[in-house]
Backbone as CSV, one residue per row, in Angstrom:
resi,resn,N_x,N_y,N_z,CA_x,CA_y,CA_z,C_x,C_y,C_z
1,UNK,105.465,99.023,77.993,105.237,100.056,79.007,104.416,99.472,80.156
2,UNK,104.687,99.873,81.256,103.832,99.047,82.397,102.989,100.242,82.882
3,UNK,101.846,99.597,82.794,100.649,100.256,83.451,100.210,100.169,84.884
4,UNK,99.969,101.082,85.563,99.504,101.152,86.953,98.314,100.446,87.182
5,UNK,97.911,99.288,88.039,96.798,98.246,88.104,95.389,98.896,87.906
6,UNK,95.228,100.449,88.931,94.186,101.309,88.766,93.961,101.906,87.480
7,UNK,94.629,102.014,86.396,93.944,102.371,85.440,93.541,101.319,84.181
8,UNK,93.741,99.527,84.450,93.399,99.063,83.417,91.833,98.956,83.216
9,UNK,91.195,99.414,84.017,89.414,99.479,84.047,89.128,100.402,83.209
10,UNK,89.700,101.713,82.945,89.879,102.768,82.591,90.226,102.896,80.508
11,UNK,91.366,102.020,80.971,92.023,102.085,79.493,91.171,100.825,78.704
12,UNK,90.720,99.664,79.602,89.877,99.156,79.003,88.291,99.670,77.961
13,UNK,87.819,100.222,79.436,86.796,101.049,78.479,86.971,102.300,77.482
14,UNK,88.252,102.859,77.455,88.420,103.686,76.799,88.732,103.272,75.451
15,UNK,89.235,102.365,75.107,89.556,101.552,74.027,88.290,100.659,73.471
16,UNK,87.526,99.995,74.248,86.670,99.531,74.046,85.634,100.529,73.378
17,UNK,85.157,101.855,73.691,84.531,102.727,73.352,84.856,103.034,71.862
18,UNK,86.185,103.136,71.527,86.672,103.578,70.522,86.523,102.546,69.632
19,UNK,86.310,101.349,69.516,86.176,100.621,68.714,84.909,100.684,68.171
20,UNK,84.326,100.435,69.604,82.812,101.072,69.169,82.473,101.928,68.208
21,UNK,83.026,103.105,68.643,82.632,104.430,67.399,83.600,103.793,66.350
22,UNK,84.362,103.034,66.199,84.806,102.962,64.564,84.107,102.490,63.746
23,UNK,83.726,101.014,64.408,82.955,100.459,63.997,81.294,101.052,63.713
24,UNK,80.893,102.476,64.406,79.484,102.660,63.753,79.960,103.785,62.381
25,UNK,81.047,104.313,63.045,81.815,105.321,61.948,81.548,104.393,60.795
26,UNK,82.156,103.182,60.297,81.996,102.639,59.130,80.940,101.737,58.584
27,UNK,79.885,101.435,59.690,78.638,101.039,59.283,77.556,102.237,58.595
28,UNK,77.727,103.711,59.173,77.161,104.534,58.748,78.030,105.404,57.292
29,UNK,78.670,104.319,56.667,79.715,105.068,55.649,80.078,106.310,55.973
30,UNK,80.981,106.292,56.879,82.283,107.500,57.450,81.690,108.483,57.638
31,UNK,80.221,108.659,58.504,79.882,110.482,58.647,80.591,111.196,59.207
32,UNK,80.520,112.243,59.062,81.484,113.096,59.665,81.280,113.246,61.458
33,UNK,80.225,112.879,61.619,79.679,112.717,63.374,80.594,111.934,63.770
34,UNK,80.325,110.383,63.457,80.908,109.622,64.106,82.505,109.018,63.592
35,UNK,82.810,110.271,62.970,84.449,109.906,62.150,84.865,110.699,63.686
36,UNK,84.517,112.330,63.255,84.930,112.932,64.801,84.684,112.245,66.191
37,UNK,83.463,111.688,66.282,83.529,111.072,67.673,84.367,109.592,67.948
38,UNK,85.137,108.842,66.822,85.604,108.029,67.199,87.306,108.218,67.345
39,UNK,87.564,109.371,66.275,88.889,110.437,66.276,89.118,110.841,67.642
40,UNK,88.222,111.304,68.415,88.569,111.698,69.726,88.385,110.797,70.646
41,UNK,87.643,109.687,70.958,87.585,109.005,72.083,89.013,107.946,71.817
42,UNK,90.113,108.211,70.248,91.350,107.336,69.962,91.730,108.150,70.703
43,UNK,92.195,109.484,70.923,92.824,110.081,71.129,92.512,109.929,72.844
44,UNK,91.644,110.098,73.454,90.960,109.648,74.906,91.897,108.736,75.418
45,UNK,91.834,107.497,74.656,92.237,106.063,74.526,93.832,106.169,75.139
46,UNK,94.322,106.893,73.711,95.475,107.282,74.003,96.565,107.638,75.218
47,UNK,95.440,109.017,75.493,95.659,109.665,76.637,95.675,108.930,78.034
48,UNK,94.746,107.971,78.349,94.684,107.240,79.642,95.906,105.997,79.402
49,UNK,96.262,105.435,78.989,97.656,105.251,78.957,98.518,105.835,79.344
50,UNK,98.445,107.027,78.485,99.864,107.677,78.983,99.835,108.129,80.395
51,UNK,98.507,108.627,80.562,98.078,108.775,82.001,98.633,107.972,83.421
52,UNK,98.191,107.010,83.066,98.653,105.685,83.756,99.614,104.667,83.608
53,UNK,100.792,105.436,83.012,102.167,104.677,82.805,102.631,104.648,83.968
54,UNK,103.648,103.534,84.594,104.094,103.259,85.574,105.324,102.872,85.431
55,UNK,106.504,103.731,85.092,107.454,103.977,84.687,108.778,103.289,85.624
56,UNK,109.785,102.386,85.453,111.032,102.272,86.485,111.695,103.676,86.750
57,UNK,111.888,103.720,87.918,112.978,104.671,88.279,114.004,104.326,88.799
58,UNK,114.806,105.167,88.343,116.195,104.858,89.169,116.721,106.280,89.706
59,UNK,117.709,106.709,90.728,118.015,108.024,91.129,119.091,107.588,92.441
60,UNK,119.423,108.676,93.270,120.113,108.234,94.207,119.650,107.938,95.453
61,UNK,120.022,107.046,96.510,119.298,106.570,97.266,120.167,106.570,98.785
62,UNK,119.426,106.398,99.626,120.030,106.545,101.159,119.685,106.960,102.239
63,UNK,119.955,107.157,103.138,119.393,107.402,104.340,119.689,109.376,104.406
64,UNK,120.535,109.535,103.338,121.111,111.129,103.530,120.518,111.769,103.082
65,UNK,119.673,111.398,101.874,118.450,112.104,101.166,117.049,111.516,101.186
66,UNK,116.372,112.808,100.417,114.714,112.367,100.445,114.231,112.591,99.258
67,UNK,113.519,111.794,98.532,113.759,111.403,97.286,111.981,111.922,97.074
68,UNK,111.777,113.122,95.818,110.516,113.497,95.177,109.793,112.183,95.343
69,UNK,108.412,112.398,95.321,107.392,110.992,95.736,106.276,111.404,94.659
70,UNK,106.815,112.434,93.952,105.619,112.618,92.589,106.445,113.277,91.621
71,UNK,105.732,113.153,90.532,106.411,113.487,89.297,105.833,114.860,89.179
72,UNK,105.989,116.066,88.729,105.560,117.451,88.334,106.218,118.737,88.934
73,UNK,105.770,119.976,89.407,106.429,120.887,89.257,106.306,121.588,91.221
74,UNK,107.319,121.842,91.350,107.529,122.559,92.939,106.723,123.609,92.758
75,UNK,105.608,123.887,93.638,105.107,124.875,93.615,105.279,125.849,95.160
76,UNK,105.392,124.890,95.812,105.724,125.917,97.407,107.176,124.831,98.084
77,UNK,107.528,125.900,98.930,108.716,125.244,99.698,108.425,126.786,101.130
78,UNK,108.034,126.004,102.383,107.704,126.554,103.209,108.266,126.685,104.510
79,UNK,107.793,126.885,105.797,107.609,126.448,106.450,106.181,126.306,107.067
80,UNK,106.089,125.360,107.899,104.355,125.210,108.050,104.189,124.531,109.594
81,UNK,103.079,124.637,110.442,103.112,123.549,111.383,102.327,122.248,111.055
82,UNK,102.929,121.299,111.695,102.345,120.070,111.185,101.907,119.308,112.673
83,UNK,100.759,119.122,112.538,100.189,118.588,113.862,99.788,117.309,114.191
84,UNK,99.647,116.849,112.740,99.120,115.290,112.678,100.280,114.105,113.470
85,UNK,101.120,114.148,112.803,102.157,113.441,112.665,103.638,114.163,113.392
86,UNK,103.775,114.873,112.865,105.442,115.601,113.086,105.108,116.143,114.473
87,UNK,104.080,116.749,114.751,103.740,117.717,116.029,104.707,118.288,116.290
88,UNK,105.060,119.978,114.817,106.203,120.236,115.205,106.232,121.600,114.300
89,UNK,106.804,122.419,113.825,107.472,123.162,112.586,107.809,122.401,111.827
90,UNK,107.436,122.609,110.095,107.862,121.470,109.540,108.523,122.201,108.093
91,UNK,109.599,122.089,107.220,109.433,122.495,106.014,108.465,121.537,105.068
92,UNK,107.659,122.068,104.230,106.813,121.607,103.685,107.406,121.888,102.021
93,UNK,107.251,120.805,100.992,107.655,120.936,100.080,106.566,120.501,98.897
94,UNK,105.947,121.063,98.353,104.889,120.989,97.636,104.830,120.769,96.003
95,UNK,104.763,119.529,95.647,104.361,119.063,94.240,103.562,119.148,93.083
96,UNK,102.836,120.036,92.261,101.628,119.761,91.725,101.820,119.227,90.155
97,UNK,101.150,117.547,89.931,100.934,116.911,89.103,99.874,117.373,88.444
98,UNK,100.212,117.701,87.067,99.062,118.073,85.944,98.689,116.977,85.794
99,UNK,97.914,116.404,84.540,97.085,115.963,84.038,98.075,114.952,83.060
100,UNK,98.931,115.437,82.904,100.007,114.528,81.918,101.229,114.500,82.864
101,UNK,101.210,114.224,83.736,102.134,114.046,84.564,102.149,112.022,85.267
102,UNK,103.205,111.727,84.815,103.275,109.947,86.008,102.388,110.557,87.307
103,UNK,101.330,109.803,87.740,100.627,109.673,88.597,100.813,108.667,89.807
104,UNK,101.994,108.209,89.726,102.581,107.037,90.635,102.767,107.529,91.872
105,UNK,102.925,107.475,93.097,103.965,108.164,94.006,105.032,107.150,94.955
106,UNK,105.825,107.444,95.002,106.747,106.628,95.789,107.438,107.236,97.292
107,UNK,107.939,106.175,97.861,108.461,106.398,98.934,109.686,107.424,99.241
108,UNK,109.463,108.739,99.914,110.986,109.593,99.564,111.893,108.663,100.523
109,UNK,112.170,108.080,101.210,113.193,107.501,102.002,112.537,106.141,102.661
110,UNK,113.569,105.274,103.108,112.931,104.090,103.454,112.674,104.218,105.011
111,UNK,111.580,103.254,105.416,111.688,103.301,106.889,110.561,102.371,107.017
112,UNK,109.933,102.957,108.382,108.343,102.079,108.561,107.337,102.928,108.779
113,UNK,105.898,102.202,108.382,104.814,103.730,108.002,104.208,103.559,109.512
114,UNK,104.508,104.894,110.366,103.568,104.974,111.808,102.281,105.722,111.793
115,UNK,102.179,106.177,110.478,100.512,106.439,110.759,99.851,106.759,109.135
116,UNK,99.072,106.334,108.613,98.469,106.169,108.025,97.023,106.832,107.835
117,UNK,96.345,107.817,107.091,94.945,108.472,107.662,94.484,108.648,106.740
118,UNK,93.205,108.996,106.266,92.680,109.232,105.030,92.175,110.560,106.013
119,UNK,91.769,111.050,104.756,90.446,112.472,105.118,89.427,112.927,103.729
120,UNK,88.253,112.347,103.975,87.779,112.691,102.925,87.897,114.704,102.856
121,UNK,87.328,115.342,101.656,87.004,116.829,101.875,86.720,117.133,101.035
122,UNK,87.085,118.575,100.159,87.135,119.312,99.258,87.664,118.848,97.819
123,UNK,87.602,119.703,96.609,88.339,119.535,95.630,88.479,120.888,94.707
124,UNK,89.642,121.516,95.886,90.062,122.520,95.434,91.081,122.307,94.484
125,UNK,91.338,123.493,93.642,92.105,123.137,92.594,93.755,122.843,93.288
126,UNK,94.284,121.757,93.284,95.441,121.209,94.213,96.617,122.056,94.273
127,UNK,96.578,123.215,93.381,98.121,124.051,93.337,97.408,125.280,94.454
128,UNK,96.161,125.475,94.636,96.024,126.329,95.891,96.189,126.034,97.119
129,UNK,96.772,127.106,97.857,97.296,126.592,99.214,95.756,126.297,100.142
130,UNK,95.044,126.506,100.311,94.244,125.951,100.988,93.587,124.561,100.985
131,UNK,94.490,124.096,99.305,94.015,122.642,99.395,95.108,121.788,100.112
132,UNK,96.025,122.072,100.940,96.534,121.334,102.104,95.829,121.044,103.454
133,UNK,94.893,122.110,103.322,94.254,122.054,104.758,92.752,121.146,104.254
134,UNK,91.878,121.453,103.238,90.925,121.440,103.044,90.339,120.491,102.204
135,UNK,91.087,119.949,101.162,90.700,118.612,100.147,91.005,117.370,100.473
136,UNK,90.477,116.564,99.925,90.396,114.806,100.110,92.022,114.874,100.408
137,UNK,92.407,113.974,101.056,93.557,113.555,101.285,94.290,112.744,102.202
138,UNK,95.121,112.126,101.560,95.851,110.440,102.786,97.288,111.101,103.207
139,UNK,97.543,110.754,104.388,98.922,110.995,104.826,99.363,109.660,105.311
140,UNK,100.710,109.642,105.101,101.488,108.509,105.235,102.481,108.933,106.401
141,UNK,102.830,108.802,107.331,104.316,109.169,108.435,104.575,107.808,108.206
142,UNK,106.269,108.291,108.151,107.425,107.488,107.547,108.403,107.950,108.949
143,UNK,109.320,106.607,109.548,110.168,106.791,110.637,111.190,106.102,109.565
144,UNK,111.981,107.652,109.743,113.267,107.013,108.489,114.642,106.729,109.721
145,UNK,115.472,106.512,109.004,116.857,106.386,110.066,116.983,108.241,110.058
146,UNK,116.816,108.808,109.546,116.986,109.984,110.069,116.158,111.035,110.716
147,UNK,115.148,110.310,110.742,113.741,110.717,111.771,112.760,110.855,110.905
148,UNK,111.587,111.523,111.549,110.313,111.631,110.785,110.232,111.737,109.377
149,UNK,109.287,111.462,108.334,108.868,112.709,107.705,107.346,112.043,106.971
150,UNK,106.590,113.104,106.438,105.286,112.990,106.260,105.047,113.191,104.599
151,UNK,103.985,112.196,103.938,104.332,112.214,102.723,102.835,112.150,102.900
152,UNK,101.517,113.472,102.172,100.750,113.713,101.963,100.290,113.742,100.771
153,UNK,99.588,113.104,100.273,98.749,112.989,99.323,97.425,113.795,99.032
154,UNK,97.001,114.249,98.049,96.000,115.597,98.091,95.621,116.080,96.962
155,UNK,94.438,115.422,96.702,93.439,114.876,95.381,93.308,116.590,94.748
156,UNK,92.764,116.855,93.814,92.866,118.254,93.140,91.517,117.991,92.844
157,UNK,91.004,119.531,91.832,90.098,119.650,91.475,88.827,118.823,90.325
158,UNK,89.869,117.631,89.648,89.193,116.666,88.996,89.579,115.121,89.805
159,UNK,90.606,114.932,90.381,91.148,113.820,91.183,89.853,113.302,92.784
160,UNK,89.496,112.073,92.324,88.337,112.308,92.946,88.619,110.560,93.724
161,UNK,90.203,109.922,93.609,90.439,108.656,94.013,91.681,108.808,94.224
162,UNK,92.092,108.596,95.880,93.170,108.609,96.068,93.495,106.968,96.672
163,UNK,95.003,106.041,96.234,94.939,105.425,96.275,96.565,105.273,96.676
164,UNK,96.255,104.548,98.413,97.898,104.354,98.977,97.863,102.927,99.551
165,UNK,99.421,102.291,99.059,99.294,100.843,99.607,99.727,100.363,100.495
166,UNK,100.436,100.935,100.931,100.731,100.512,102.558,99.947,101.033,103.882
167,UNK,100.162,99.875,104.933,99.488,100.236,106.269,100.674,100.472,107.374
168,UNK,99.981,101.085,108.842,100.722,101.177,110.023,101.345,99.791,109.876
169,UNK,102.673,100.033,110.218,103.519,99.425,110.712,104.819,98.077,109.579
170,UNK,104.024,98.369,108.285,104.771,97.901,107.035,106.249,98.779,107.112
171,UNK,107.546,97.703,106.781,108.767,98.220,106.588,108.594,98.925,104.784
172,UNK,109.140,100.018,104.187,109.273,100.516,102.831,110.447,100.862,102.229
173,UNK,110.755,100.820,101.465,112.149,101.035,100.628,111.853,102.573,99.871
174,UNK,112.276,103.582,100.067,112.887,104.345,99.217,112.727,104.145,97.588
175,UNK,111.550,104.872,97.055,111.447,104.602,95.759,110.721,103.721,95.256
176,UNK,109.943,102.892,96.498,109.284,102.285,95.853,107.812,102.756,95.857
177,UNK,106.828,101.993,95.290,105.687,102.341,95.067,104.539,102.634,96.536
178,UNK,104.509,103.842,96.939,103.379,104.656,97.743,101.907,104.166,97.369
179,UNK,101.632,104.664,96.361,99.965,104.925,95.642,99.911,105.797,94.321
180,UNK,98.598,106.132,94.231,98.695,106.953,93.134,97.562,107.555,93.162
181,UNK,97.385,109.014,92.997,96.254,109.567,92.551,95.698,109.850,91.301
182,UNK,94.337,109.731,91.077,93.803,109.810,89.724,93.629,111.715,89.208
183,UNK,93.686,111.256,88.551,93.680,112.874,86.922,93.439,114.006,88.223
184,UNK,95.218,114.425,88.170,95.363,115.234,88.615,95.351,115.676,89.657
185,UNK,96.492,116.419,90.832,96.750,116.126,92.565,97.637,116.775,92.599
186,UNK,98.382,116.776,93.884,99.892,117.301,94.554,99.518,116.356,95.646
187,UNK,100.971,116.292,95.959,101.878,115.681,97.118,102.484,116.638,97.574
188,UNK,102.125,116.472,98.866,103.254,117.497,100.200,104.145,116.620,100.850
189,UNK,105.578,117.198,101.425,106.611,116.255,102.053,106.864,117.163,103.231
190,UNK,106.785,116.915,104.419,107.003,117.493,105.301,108.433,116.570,106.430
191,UNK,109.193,118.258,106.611,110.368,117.358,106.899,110.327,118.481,108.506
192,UNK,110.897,117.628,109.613,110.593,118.724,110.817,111.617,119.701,110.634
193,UNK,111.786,121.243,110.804,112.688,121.683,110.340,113.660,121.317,111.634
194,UNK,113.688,120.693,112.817,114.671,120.701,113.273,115.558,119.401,112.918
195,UNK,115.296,119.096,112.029,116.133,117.696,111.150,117.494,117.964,109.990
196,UNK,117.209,119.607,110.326,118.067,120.804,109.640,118.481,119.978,108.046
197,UNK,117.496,119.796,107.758,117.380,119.037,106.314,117.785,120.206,105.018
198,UNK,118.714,120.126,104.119,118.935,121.077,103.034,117.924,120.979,102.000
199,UNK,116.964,121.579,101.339,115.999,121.613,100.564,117.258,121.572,98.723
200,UNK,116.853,120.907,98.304,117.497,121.105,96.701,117.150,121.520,95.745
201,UNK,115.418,121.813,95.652,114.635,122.721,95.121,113.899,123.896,95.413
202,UNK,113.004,124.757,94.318,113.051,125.662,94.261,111.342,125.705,93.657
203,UNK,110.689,126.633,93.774,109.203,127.023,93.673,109.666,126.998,91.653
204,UNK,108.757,126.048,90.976,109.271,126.197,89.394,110.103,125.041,88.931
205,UNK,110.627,123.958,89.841,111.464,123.175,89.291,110.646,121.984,88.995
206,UNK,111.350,121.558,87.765,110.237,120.159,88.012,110.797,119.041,88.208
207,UNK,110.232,117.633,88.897,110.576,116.934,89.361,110.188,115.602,89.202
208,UNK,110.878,114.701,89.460,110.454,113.420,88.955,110.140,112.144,90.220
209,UNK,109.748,111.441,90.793,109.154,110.546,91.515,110.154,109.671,91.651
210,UNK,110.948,109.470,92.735,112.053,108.228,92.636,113.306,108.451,92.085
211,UNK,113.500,109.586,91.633,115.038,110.379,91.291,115.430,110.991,91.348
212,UNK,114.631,112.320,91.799,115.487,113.683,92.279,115.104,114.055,93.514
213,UNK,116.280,114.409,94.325,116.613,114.629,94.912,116.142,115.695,95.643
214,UNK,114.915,116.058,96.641,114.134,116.793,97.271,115.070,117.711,98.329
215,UNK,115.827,117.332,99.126,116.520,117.727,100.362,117.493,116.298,100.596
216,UNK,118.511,117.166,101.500,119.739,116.520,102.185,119.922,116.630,103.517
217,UNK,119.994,115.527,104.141,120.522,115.862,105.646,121.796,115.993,105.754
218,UNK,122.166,116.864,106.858,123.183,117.030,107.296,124.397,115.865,107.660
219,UNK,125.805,116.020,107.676,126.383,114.379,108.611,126.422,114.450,110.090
């Protein structure tokens, strides 16, 4: 299984910990304290792995579609104005990654990144709408062959590290690796609505990072 680079600090000490408690677990002949506390920091152990799997994708690809950039569940599909980047009406399509959700994000379409921004802020819980306006968060603008679109990143209520790898003016491929936010976030995709883009989901669907299929442009 391939792990995302940001969490081997993570899974290190989490494992490391756990050995720890086994090892006092059986110096203190198996108390029940440190049987439970080394039972759960395996299970900890566990968990940040799975956390931080960094999974291949495969899905369909092209200049005609725009490809999910996070793994988890549609929670809004809007319209919104977008001022940063699009300076325009935008449909906005909204992601929120639980806690056991791939934390990866990828590129919905290929192109080159024209603006790049961080914003530190808030850490509202990420499925509320005010955490678009108001929490930590990086935006990426992407100039695809079929024009704009904006791929926002937007740390949640325990997500306290947001982490994107490309800069202004890098060429990107479609699907490939964006960044990733830590335990727990949403991603927004903003497409201008005059790009008369077909949306393919729905508020409830869930979605996967690099394979399904967000919206369609027109020919």
């Amino acid at each position: 299984m391939r792990i995302a680079p940001e969490g081997r600090p993570f899974i290190a000490l989490g494992w490391s910990l756990t050995a720890l408690a086994w090892w006092a677990a059986g110096r203190g002949g198996w108390s029940v304290g440190w049987s439970v506390v080394a039972a759960v920091l395996s299970l900890l152990a566990i968990w940040l792995v799975v956390f931080f799997r960094d999974p291949a994708r495969d899905g369909p690809r092209g200049d005609a579609v725009v490809i999910a950039p996070a793994d988890g569940k549609i929670v809004g599909v809007v319209e919104a104005d977008e001022p940063m980047y699009l300076k325009t009406r935008a449909l906005r399509v909204s992601i929120f990654m639980s806690v056991f959700d791939v934390h990866v994000n990828r590129y919905p379409v290929s192109g080159t990144i024209e603006l790049a921004h961080y914003n530190p802020g808030k850490f509202l819980h990420a499925a509320r709408e005010k955490a678009s306006l108001d929490n930590e968060q990086a935006s990426v603008g992407l100039r695809g062959q079929r024009g704009p679109v904006l791929v926002r990143q937007i740390a949640g209520s325990i997500a306290r590290r947001i982490v994107t790898d490309g800069k202004v003016g890098d060429a990107v491929t479609q699907g490939a690796r964006l960044g990733m936010i830590r335990f727990g976030s949403r991603v927004d995709v903003f497409l201008p609505v005059t790009a008369r883009a077909a949306v393919r989901v729905r508020p409830g669907d869930r979605v996967a990072a690099g394979a399904t299929v967000l919206a369609e442009y027109g020919s």
